[in-house]
Every structure is written in C-alpha cells, then in structure tokens.
C-alpha positions in Angstrom: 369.8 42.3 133.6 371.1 43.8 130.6 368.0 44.5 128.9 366.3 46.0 132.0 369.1 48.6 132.1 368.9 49.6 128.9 365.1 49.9 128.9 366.0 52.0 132.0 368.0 54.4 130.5 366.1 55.0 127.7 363.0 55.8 129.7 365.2 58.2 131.6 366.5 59.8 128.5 362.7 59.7 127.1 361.7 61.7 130.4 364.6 64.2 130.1 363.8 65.0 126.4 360.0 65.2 126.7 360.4 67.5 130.1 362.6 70.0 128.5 361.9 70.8 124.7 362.2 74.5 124.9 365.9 74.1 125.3 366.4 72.1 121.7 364.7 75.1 119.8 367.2 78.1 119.6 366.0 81.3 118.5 367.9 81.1 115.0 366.2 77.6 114.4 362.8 79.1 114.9 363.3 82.8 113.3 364.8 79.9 110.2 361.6 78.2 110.4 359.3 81.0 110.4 361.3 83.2 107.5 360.7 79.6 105.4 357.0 79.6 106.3 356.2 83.0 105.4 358.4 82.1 101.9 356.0 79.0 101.3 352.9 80.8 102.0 353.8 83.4 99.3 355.3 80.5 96.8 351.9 78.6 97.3 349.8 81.8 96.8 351.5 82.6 93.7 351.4 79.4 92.1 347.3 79.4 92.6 347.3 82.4 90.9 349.1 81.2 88.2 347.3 77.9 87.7 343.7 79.4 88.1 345.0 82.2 85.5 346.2 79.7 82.8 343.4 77.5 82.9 340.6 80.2 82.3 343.3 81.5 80.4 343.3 78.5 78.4 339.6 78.0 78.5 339.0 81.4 76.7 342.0 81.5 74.3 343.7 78.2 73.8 348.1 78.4 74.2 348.4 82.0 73.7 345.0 82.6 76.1 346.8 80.2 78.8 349.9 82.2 79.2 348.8 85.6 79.4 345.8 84.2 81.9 349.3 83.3 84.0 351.2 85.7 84.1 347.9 88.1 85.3 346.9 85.2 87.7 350.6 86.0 89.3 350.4 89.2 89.3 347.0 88.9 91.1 348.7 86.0 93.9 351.3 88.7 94.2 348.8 91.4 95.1 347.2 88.4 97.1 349.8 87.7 99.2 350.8 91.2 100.0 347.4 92.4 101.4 347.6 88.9 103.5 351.0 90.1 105.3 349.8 93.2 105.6 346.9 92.4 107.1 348.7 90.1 110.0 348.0 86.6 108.3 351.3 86.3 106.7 
C-alpha cells in the first residue's frame, strides 16, 4: 500500500512538472543564461584565433614566431567575433 502511494505521487508530481516548465524559467534566469552564451561564443572564438595563430606562428618562426602568430590570431578572433554579433549570429 505504501509503495503504490508513493509511486502515486511521484507520477503526479512528474505530470505537474512536465505540464508546466515555463513557470520554472524566470526571465532573470534566462537573460543570465543567454548573457553567459554570448560570453562563451566570444571566449571560444578567441581562443581559435589564438591557437591557429601560434601554431603557424610557430611553424614559421619557432618561440618567438609562436607568440606573435597569437596575439594576431586574437586580434583576428576579436574582429571574428564582432562581425558575427553584428551580423545577428552572436
């Protein structure tokens, strides 16, 4: 008897929270969520530019080659990622 209560109200509870999950998701909560996203997507753009710059950097011109090919390659994610949020894709 017990455990047919318990399964009872669990699927109840399961029905409630699966009919309703607008009502979780506050408009703070998702404006946080989106402001993170946009922060990743430029984090992530950057840090390709910076890896692709020091490795050709690298390639052509060993240590000294490696860091000046990354700080142009984020520089150029920078510029990247700006024409992406200006375009729409954010």
């Amino acid at each position: 008897m017990r455990k047919r209560m318990l399964t009872a109200v669990l699927s109840i509870g399961l029905l409630f929270s699966i009919a309703r999950p607008g009502l979780a998701v506050t408009y703070h909560t998702y404006h946080h969520y989106i402001k993170h996203k946009r922060h990743m997507k430029t984090v992530k753009r950057v840090g390709i530019g910076v890896a692709g710059g020091a490795a050709a950097g690298a390639l052509a011109g060993g240590t000294k080659g490696g860091v000046i090919g990354a700080v142009i390659g984020a520089g150029a994610g920078a510029l990247w990622d700006r024409h992406e949020k200006h375009t729409g894709h954010n």
